[in-house]
Backbone as a ProteinNet text record, in pm:
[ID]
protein_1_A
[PRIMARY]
XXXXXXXXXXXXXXXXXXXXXXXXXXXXXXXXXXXXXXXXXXXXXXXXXXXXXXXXXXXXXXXXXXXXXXXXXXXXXXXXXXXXXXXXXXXXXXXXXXXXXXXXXXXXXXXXXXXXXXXXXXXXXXXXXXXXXXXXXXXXXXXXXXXXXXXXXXXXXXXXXXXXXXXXXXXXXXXXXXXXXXXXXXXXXXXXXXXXXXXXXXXXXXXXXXXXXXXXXXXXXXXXXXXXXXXXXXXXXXXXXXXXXXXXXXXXXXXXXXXXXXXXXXXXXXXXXXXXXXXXXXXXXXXXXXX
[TERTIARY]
5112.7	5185.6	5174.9	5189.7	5200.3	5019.2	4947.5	4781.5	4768.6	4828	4800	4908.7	5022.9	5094.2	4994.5	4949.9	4868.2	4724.5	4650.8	4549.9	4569.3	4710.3	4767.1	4799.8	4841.2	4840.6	4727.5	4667.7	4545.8	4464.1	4457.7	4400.2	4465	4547.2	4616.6	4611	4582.5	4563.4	4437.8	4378.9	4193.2	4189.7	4285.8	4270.3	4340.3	4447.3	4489.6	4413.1	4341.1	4252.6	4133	4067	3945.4	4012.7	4082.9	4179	4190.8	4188.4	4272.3	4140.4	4048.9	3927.2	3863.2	3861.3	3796.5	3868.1	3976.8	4052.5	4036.2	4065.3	3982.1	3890.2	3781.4	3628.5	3643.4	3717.3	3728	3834.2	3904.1	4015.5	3901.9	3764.4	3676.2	3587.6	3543.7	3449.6	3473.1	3607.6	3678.2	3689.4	3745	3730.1	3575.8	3491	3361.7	3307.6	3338.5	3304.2	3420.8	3487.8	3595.2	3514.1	3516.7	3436.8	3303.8	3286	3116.3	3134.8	3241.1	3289	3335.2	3425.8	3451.7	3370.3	3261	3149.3	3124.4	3053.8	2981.8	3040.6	3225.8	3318.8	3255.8	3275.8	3283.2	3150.9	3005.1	2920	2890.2	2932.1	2968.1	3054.5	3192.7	3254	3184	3112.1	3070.6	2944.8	2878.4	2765.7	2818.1	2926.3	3013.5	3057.6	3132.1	3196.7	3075.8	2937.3	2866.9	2829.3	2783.3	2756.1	2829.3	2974.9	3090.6	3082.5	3052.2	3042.8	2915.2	2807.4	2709.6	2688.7	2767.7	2788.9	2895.9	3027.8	3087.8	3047.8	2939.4	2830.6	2775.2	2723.4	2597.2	2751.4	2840.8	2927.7	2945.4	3010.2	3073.4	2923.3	2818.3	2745.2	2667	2709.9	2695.4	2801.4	2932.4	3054	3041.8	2996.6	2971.3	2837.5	2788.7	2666.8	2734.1	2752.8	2869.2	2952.5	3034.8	3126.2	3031.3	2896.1	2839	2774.2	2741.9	2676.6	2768.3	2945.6	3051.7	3092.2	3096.5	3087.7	3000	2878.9	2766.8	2802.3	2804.6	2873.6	2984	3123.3	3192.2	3206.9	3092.5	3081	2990.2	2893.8	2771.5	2938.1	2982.5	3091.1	3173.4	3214.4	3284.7	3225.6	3147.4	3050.4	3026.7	2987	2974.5	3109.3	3196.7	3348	3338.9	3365	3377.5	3311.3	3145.1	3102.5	3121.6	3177.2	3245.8	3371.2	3417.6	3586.4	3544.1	3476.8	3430.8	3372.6	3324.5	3227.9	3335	3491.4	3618.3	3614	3675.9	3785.8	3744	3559.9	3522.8	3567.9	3460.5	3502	3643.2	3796.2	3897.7	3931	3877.6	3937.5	3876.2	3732.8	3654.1	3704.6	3782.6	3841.6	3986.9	4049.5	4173.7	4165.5	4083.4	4055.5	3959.3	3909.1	3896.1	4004.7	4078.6	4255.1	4286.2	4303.7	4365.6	4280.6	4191.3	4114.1	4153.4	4120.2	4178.5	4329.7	4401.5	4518.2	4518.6	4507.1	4488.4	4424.8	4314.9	4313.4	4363.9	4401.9	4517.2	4644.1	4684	4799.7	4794.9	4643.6	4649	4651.1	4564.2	4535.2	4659.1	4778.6	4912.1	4954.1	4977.8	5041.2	5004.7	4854.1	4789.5	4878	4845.5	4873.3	5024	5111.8	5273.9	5285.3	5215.8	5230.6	5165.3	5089.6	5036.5	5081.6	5160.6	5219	5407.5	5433.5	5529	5556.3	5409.3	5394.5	5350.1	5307.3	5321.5	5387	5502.7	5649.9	5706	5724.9	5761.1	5704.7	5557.5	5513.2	5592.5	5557	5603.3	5764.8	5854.9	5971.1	5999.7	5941.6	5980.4	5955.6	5775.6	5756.9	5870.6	5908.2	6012.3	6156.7	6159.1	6319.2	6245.3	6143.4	6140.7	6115.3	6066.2	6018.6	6145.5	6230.3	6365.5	6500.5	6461.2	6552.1	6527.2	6368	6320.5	6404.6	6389.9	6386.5	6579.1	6658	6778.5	6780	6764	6797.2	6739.5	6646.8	6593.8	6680.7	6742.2	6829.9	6986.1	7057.2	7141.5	7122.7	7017.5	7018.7	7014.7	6978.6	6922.8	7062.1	7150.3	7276.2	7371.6	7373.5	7408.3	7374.7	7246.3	7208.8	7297.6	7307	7356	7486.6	7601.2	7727.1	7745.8	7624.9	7652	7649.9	7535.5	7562.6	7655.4	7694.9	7839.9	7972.6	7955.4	8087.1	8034.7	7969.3	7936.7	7959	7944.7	7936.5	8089.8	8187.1	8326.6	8379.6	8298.2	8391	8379.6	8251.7	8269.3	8357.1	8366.6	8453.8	8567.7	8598.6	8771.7	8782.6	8730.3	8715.3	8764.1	8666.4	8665.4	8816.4	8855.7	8979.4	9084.6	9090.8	9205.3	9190	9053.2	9084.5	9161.6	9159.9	9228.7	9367.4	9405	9500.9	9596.9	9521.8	9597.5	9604.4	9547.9	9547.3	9676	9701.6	9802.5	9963.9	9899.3	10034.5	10066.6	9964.2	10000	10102.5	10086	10115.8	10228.8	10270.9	10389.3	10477.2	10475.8	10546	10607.3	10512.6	10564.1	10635.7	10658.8	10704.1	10887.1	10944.9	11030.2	11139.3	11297	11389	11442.5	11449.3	11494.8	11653.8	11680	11837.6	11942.8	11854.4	11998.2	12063	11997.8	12065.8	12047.5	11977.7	11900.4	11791.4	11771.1	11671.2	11538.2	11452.3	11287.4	11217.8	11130	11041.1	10946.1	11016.9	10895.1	10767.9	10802.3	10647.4	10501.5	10510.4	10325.7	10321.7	10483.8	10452.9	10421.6	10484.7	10507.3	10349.1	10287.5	10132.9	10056.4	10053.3	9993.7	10000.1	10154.8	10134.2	10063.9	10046.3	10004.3	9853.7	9775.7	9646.9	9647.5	9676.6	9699.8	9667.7	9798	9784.3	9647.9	9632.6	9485.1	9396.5	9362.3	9244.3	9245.8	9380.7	9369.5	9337.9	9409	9339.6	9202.3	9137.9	8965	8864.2	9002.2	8894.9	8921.4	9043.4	9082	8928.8	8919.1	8800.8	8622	8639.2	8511.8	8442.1	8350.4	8286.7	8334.3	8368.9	8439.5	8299.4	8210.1	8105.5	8061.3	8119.3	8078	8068.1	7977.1	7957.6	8034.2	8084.6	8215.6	8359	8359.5	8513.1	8623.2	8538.5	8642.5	8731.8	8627.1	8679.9	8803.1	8738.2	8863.7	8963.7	8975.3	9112.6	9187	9112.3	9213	9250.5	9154.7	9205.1	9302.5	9336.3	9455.2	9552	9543.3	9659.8	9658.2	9650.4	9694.8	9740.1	9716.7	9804.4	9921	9931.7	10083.2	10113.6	10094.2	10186.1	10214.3	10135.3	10166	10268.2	10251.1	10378.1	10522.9	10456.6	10639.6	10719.6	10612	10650	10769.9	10672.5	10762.4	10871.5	10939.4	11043.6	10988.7	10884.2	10796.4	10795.4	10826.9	10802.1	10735	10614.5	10581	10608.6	10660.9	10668.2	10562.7	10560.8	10428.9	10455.8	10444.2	10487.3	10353.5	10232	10109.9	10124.8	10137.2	10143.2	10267.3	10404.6	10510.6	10538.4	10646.8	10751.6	10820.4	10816.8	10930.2	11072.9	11123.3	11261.1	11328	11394.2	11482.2	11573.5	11589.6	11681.7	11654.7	11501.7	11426.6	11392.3	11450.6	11438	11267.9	11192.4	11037.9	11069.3	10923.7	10909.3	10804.5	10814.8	10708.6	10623.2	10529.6	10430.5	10366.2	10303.2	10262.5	10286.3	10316.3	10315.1	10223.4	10140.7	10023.8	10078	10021.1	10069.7	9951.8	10014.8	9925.4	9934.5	9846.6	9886.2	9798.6	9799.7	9793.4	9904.6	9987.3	10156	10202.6	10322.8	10410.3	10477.6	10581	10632.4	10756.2	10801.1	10914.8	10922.6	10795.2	10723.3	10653.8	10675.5	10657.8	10574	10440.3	10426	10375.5	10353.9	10365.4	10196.7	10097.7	9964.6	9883.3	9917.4	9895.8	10033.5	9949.3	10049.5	10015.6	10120.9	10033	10116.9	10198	10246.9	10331.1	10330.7	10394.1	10583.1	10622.8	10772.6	10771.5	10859.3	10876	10976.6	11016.4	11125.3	11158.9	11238.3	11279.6	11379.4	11346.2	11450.6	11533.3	11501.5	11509.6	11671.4	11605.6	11649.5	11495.4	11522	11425.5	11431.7	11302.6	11301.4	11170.4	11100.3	11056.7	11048.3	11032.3	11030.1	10923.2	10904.8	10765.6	10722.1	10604.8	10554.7	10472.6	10478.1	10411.6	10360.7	10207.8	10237.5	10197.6	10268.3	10323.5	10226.2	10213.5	10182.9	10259.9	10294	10382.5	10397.6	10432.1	10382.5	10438.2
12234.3	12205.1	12317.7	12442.8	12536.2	12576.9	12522.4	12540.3	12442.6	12335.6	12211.5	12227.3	12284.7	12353	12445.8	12547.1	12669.3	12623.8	12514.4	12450.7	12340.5	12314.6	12221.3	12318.7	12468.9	12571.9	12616.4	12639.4	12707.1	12599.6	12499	12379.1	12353.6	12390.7	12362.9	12496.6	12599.5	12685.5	12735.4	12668.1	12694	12580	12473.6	12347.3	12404.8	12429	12499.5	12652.7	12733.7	12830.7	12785.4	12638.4	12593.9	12529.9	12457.1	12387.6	12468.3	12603.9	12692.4	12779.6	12799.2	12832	12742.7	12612.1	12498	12537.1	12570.1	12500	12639.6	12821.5	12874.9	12911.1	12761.6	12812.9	12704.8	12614.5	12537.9	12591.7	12675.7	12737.5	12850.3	12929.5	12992	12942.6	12839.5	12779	12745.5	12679.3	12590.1	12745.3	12900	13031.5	13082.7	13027.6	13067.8	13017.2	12861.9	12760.4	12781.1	12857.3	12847.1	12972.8	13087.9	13228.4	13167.4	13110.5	13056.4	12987.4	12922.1	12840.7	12928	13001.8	13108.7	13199.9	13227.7	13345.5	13254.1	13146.6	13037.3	13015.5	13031.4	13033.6	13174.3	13236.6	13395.1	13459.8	13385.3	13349.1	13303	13174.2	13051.5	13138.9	13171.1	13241.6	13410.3	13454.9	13585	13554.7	13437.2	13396.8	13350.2	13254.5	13213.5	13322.6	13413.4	13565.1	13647.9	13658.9	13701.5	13642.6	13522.8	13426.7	13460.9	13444.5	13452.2	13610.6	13681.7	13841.9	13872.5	13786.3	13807.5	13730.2	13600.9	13535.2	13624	13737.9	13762.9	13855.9	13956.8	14078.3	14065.5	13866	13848.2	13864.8	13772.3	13709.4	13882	13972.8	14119.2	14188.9	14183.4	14212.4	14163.6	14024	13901.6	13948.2	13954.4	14077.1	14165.2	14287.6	14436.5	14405.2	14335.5	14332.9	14303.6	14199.2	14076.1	14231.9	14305.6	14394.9	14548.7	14521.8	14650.1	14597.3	14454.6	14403.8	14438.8	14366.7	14384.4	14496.9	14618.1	14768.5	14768.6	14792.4	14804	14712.9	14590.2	14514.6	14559.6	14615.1	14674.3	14824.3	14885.3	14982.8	14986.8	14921.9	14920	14861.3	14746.1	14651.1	14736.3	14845.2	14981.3	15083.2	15117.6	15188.2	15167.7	14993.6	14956.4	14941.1	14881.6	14913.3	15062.6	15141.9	15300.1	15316	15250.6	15289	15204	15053.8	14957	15021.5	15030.1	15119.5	15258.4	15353.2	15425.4	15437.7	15359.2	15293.1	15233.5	15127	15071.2	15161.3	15272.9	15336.3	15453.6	15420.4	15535.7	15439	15329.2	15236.1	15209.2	15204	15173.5	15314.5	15417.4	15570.7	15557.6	15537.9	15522.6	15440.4	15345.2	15264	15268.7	15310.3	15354.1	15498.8	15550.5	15696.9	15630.8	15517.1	15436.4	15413.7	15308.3	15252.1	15363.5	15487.6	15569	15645.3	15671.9	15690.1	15628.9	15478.7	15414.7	15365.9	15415.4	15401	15502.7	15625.1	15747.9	15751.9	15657.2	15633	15547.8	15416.5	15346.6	15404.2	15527.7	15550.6	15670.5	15742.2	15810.9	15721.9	15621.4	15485.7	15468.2	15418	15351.3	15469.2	15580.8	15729.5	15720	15776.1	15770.4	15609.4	15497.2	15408.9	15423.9	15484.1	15482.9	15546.2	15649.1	15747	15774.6	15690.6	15641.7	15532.6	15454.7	15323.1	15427.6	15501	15568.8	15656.8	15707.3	15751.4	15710	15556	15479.7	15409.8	15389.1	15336.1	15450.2	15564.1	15691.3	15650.7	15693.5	15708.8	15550.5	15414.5	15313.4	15350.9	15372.9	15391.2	15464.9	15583	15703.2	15615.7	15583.4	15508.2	15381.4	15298.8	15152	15261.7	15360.9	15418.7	15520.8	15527.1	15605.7	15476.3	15382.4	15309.3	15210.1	15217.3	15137.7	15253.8	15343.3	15473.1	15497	15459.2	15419.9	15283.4	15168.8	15078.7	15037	15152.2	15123.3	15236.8	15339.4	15428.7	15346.6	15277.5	15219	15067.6	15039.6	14955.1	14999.1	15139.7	15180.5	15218.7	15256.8	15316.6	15187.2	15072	14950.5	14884.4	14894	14872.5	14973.5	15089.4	15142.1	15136.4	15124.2	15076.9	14953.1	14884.8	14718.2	14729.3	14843.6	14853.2	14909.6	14986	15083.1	14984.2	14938.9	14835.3	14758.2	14689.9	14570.1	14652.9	14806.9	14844	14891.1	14930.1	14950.6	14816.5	14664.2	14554.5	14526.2	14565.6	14527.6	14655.6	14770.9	14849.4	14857.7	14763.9	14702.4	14594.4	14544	14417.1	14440.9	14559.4	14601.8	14678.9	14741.9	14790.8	14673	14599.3	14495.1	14410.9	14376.1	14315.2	14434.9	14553.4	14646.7	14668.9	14632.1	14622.2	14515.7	14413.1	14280	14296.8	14380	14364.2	14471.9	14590.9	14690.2	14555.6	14482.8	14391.7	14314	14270.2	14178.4	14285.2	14442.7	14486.6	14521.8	14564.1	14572.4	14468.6	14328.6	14216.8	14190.8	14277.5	14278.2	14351.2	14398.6	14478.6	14404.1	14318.1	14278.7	14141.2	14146.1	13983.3	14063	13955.2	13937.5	13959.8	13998.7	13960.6	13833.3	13780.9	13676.9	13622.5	13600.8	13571.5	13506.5	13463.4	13334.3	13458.6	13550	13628.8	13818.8	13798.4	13956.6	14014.4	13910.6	13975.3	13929.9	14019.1	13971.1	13912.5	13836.5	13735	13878.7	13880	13968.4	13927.2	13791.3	13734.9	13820	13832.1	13858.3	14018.5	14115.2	14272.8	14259.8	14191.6	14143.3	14107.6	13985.6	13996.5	14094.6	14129.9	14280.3	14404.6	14442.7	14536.3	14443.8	14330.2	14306.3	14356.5	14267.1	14276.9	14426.5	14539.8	14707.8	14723.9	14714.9	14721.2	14700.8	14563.2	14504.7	14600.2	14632.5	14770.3	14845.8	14893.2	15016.4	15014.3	14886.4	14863.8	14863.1	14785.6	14788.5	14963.6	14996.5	15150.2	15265.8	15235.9	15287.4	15272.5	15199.2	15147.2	15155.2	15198.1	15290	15425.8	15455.6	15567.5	15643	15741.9	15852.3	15857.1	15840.4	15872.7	15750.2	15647.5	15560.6	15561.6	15514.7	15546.7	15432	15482.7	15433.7	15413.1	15493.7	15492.7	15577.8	15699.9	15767.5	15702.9	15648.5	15558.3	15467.3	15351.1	15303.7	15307.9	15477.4	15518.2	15535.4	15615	15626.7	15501.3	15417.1	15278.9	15235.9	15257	15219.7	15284.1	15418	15546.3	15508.2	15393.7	15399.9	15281.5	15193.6	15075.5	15071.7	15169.7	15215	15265.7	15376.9	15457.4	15344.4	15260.4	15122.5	15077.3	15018.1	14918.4	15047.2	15142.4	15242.8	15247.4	15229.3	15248.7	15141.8	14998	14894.1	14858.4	14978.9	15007.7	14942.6	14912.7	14917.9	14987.1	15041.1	15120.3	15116.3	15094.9	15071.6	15193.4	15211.7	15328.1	15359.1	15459	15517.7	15513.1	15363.3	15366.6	15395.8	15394.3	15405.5	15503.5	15540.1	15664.8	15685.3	15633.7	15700.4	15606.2	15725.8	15678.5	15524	15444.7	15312.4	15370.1	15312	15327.9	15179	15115.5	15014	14958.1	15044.7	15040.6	15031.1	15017.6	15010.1	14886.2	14822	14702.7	14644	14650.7	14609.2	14448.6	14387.6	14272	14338.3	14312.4	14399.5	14265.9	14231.8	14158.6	14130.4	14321.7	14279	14442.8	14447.7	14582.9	14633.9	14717.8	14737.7	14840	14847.5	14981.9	15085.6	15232.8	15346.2	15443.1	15457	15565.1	15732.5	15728.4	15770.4	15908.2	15805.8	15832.4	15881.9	15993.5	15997	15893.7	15935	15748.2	15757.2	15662.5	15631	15661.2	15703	15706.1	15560.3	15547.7	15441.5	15464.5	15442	15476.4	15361.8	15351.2	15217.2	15281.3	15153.9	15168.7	15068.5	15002.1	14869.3	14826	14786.8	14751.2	14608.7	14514.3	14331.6	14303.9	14328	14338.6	14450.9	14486.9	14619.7	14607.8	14730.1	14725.1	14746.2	14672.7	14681.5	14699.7	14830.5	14882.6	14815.4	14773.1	14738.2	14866.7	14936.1	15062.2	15053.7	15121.7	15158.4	15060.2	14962.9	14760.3	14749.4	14707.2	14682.8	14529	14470.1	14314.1	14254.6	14296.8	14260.7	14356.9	14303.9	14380.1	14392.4	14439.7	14535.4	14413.7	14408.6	14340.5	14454.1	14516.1	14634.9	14576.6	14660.7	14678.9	14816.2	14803.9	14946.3	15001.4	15114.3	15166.4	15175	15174.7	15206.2	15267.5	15413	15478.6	15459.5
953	1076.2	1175.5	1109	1210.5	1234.9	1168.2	1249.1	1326.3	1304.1	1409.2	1547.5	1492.6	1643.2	1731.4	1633.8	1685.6	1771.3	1654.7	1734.2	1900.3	1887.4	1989	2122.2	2072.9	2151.4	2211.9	2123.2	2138.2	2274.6	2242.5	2284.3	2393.5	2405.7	2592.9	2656.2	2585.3	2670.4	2701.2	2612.8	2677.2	2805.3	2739	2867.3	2998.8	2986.8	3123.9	3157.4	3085.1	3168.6	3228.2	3180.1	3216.7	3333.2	3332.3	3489.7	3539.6	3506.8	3652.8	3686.9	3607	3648.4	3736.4	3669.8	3798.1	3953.3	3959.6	4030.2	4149.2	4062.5	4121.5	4186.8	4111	4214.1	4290.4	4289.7	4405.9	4541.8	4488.4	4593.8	4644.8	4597.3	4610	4712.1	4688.3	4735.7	4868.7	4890.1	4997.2	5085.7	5074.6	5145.4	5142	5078	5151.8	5227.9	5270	5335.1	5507.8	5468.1	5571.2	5634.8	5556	5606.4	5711.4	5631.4	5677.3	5839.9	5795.2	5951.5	6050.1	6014.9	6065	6193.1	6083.6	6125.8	6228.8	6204.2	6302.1	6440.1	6414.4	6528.6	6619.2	6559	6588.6	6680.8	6608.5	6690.1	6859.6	6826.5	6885.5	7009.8	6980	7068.9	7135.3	7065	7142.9	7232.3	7177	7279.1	7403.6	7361.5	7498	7604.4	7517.1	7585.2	7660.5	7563.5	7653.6	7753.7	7753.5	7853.8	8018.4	7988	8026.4	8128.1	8017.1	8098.8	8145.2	8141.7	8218.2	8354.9	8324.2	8450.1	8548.9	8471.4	8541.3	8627.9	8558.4	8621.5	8718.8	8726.7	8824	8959.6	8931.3	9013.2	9088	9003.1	9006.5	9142.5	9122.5	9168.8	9240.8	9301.9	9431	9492.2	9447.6	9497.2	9585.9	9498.7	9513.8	9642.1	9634.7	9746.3	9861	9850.2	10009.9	10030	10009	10015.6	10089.9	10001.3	10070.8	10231.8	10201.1	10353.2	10471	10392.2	10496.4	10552.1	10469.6	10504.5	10602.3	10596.9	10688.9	10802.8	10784.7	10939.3	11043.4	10940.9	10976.7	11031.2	10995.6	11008.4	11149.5	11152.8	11243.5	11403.7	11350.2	11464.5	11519.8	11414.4	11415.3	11563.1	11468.4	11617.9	11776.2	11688.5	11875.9	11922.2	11886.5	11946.1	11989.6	11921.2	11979.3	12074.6	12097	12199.6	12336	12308.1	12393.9	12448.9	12349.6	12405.5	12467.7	12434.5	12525.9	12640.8	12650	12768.2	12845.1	12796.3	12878.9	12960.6	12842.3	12915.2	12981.6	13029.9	13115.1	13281	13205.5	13316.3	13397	13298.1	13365.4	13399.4	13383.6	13436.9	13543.2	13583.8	13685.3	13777.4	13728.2	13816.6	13861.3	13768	13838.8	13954	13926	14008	14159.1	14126.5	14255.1	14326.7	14246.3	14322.7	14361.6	14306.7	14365.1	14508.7	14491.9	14647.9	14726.7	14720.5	14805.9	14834.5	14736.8	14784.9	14895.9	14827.8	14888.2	15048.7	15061.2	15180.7	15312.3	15182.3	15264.9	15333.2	15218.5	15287.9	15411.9	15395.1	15556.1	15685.9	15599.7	15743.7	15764	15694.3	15694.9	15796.7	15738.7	15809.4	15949.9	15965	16124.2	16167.8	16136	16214	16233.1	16117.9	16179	16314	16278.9	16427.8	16527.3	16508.1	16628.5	16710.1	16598.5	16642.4	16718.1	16654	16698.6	16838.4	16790.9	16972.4	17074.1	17053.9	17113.8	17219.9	17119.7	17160.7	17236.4	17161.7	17258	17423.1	17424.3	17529.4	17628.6	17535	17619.3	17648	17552.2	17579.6	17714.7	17705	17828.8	17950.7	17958.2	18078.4	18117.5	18031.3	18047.2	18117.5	18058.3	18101.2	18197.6	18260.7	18383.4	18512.8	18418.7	18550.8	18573.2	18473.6	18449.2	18550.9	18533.6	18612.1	18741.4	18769.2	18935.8	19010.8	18912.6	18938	18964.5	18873.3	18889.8	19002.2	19025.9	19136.5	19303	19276.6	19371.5	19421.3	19313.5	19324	19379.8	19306.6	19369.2	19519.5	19551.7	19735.5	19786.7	19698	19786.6	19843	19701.5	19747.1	19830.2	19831.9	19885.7	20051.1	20088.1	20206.2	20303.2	20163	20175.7	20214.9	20135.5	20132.8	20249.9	20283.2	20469.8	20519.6	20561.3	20638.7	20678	20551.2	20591.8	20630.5	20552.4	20630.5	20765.3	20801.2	20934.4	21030	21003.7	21059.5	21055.4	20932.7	20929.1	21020.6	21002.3	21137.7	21230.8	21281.4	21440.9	21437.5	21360.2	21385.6	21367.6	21299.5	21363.6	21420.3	21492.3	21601.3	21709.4	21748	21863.9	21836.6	21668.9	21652.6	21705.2	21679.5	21717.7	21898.8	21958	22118.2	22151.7	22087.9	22128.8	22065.7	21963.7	21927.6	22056.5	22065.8	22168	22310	22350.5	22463.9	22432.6	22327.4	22294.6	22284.8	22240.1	22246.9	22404.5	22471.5	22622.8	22675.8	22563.9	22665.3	22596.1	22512.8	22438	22523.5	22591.3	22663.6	22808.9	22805.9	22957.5	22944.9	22760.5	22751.1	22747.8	22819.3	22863.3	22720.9	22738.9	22629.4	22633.8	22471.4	22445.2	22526.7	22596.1	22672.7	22579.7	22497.3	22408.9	22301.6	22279.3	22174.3	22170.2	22302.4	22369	22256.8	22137.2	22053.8	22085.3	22097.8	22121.5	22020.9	22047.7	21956.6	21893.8	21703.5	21642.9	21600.8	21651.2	21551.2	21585	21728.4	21746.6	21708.2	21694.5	21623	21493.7	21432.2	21247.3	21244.9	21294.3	21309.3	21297.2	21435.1	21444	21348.5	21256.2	21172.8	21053.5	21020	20861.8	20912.5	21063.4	21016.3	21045.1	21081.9	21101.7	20979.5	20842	20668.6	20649.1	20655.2	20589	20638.3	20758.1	20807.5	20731	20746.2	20614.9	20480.8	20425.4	20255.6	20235.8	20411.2	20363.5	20393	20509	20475.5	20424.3	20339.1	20188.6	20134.9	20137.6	19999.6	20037.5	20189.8	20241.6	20206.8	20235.8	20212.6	20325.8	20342.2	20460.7	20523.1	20540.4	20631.9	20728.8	20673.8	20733.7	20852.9	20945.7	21069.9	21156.2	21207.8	21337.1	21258	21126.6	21075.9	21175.9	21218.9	21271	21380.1	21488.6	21591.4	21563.8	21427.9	21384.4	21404.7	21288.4	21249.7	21379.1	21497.7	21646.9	21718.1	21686.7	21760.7	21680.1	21493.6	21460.2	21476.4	21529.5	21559	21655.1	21792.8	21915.6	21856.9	21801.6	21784	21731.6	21640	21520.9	21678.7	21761	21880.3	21942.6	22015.4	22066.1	22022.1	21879	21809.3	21846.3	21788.6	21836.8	21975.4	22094.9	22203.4	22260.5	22149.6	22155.7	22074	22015	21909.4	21808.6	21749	21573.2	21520.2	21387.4	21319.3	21170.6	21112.3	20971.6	20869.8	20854.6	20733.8	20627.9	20592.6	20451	20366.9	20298.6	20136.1	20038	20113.3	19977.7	19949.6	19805.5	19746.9	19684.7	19744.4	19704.9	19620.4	19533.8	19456.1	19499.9	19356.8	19352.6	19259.6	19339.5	19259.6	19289.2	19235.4	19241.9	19357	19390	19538.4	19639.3	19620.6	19755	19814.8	19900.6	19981.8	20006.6	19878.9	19875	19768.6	19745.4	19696.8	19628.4	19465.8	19348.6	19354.2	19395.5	19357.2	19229.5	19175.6	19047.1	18993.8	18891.7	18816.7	18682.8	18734.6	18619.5	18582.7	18405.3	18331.3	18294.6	18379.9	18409.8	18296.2	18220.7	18123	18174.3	18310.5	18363.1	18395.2	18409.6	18482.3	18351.2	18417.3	18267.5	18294.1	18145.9	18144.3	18197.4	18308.4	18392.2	18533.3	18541	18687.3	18735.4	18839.5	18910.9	19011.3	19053.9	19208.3	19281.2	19381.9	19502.6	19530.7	19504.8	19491.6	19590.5	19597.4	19692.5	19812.9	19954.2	20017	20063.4	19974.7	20038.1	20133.9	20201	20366.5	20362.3	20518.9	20495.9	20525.7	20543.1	20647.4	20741	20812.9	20977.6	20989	21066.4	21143.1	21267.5	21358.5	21479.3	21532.3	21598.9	21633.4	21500.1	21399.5	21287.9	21201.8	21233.3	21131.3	21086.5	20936.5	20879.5	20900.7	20978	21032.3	20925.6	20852.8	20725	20633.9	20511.9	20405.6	20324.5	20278.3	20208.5	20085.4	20092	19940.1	19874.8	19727.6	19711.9	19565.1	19524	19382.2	19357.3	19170.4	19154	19042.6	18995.9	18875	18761.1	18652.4	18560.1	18462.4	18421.2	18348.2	18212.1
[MASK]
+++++++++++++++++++++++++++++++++++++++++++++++++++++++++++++++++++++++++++++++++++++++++++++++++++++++++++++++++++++++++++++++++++++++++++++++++++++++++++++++++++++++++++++++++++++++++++++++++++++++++++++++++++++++++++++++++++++++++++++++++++++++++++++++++++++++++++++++++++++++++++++++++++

């Protein structure tokens, strides 16, 4: 029993070392076959890889060329710019240093023409205000001529009015007294002194040289002695003092800042006063100054 155990032992264990030997060279076989595949991969892939890195070399060095062409393009495009831009900016210096000449000359032209255009006007100015200073001085004598004249023509004509008026006072004398009341008719003296006034207001306002003023004035100094002879008397208010109390008619009162203030003076006479042997038979119309 125990050799047929031992042989039953024995016998499965030669059977299981021959199974595990088979089984070995088949677990052997199946890693040399894999190795083998392997290598073939390994091949397979480095031919590819080279492939791969020789295509990348050509590519790397179709690259490196295009890159050296572009240098050189850039470099050469380079240049001529520098010498384009050099060449500008001789040109825009050249040309701004033109603008400026000619500004430079525009603005002497501008200058000369201001002042020439200036002394121009000068020269026209002086001539317009000399021939404008002829033309008004030639105008003042013209009037002045004009103003002789008419007073010379108004002081014949009162002249000839103050002969007719001395005729009328002659004839004042021989007119008779009123009987109904022994007072005489003042009308034609009262006449006689206004147009007397009026003479005087107009040669108040004469030139003292006027030729035949002097005459005038004696033909109106025989007419005032006249009017007195015939008890007339006009009194001298141009010039004087107004005061309130004075038996006049204020016509109009202008304010003199002239005057101190509260002075009054009697400047105008628009009819005068008449005395009758010293009765005032009209009364004064005056205007005044007012200070």
């Amino acid at each position: 029993m125990i050799k047929t155990i031992l042989t039953l032992i024995i016998l499965f264990v030669a059977s299981a070392t021959f199974a595990q030997t088979q089984s070995d060279s088949l677990v052997i076989q199946q890693l040399q076959q894999d190795i083998r595949q392997l290598r073939t991969d390994l091949r397979r892939q480095k031919a590819d890889y080279s492939k791969q890195l020789s295509v990348a070399n050509e590519t790397i060095d179709r690259l490196q060329l295009q890159i050296d062409r572009q240098q050189q393009t850039v470099a050469a495009l380079a240049d001529s710019l520098g010498v384009k831009i050099s060449d500008t900016q001789t040109g825009a210096e050249q040309q701004i240093q033109n603008v400026r000449d000619k500004v430079n000359k525009n603005t002497v032209y501008w200058i000369t023409a201001v002042l020439v255009i200036a002394l121009f006007s000068v020269l026209l100015f002086f001539l317009l205000y000399r021939k404008q200073k002829k033309s008004r001085t030639d105008i003042i004598v013209q009037l002045e001529k004009t103003k002789s004249s008419v007073e010379e023509q108004l002081v014949k004509e009162f002249v000839k009015q103050a002969e007719v008026m001395e005729s009328l006072l002659r004839a004042l004398r021989e007119l008779p007294v009123t009987p109904a009341d022994g007072e005489p008719d003042h009308s034609l003296a009262l006449k006689l002194a206004d147009e007397i006034t009026l003479m005087e207001r107009n040669i108040s306002l004469m030139d003292s040289s006027t030729r035949g003023l002097k005459q005038l004035n004696r033909s109106i100094g025989k007419l005032k002695d006249n009017l007195a002879a015939n008890g007339y008397e006009i009194p001298e208010l141009l010039g004087k003092p107004y005061s309130e109390g004075m038996k006049a008619i204020v016509t109009n009162a202008i304010q003199d800042e002239n005057l101190e203030k509260g002075v009054e003076l009697i400047t105008k006479i628009v009819k005068p006063q008449v005395n009758y042997k010293d009765k005032m038979i009209q009364a004064a119309q005056i205007e005044i100054n007012v200070g």
